[in-house]
C-alpha angles and dihedrals in degrees: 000000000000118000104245101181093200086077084066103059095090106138093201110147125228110281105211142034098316092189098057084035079059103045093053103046089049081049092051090039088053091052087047089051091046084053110047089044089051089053087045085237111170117212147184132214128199115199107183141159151077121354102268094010097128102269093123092041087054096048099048079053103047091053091034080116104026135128097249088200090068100040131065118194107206109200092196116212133169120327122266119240084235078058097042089058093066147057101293090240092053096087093046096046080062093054109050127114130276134198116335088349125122115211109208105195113202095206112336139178093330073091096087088060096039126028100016089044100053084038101051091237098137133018124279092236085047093055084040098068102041094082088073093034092061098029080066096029085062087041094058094057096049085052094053091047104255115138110239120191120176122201122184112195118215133199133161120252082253099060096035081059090055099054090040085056094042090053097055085048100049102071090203084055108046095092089074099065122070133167082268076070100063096027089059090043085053082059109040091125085064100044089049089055087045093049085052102048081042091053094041091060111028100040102101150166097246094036106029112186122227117220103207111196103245108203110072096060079203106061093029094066102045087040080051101052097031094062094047086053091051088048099051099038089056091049088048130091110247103217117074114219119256115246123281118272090225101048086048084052094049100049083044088069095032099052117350096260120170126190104252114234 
């Protein structure tokens, strides 16, 4: 079935302890993160969605207990010229995930058939075709064994006012907001068109895409991350490798140690 984003505007709020909700997701998330380290797995994650919807929030959460050695988070702006003369896919190839490493993509390549079509930023041949260019571009990692999992992060124009407002008048926060800001929010009936036709193509079998209700901060966030544990723990092996006989050895000399039965 086709993504209708309005099913997503609900503004109930969490219904539980959020802190200890919290705790225990960014518990589970640390052992998913052991674990894919210890299998060498390599993963990608999408964050999309509206300006001030909770993507950053999310993120900060999610990694609250990783290894920062085996994860990259990616904030994606506007193209280089050195990437704009390129291939569009060219900047993010150089940015996936190797061996045992997680990418985290702040917004990512869905840019072509977002941001750079309702801004003119690109041709309309040139958005056209990128349906079939990341649909095969996604293919390809799979393929190739990476974990990709895609987030789209939804809030009504109400409660995208609020947090627009909130950030002005929170000195810290200003810096998050720019004029792009209120440029993108002028042409949200674009951009909705654009999200639809986004969701109707590149909503697929192998790369689903998960619509996380935006306006409650709260229950976005658990829904988030809870949909990126559940995603990991079912592309990861379940058994955990014994210790090395080496090591063992070696401990066995150092310190006496003994496996225990």
């Amino acid at each position: 079935m086709t993504i209708d984003l309005s099913d997503y505007e609900s503004d109930e709020k969490f219904d539980g302890d959020y802190s200890e909700a919290l705790k225990a997701l960014q518990d589970r998330l640390a052992h998913v993160h052991f674990k894919h380290i210890i299998h060498g797995s390599r993963s990608i994650l999408v964050f999309e969605g509206w300006d001030a919807a909770g993507k950053g929030g999310t993120i900060r959460r999610m990694t609250g207990e990783w290894d920062p050695r085996y994860y990259d988070v990616w904030p994606i702006g506007a193209p280089s010229k050195e990437e704009k003369d390129r291939h569009f896919l060219w900047r993010f190839w150089q940015k996936l995930p190797g061996s045992r490493e997680i990418g985290v993509f702040d917004r990512s390549w869905y840019g072509r058939v977002l941001v750079e079509r309702v801004e003119g930023f690109c041709d309309p041949a040139d958005w056209k075709r990128a349906y079939d260019e990341i649909n095969e571009f996604e293919a390809q990692q799979i393929d190739g064994g990476t974990n990709l999992v895609k987030l789209f992060f939804h809030t009504t124009q109400e409660e995208q006012d609020k947090r627009l407002a909130k950030r002005l008048d929170t000195p810290h926060k200003r810096w998050k907001i720019t004029a792009e800001d209120f440029r993108n929010r002028e042409r949200r009936d674009d951009y909705l068109e654009a999200m639809d036709d986004m969701f109707q193509y590149t909503d697929t079998r192998w790369a689903p895409w998960k619509v996380i209700a935006g306006n409650d901060k709260k229950s976005a966030r658990i829904a988030a991350m809870t949909h990126v544990a559940d995603a990991l723990e079912a592309a990861l092996p379940d058994h955990l490798p014994e210790a090395d006989p080496e090591l063992v050895e070696l401990a066995h000399k150092a310190f006496g140690y003994a496996v225990e039965e």
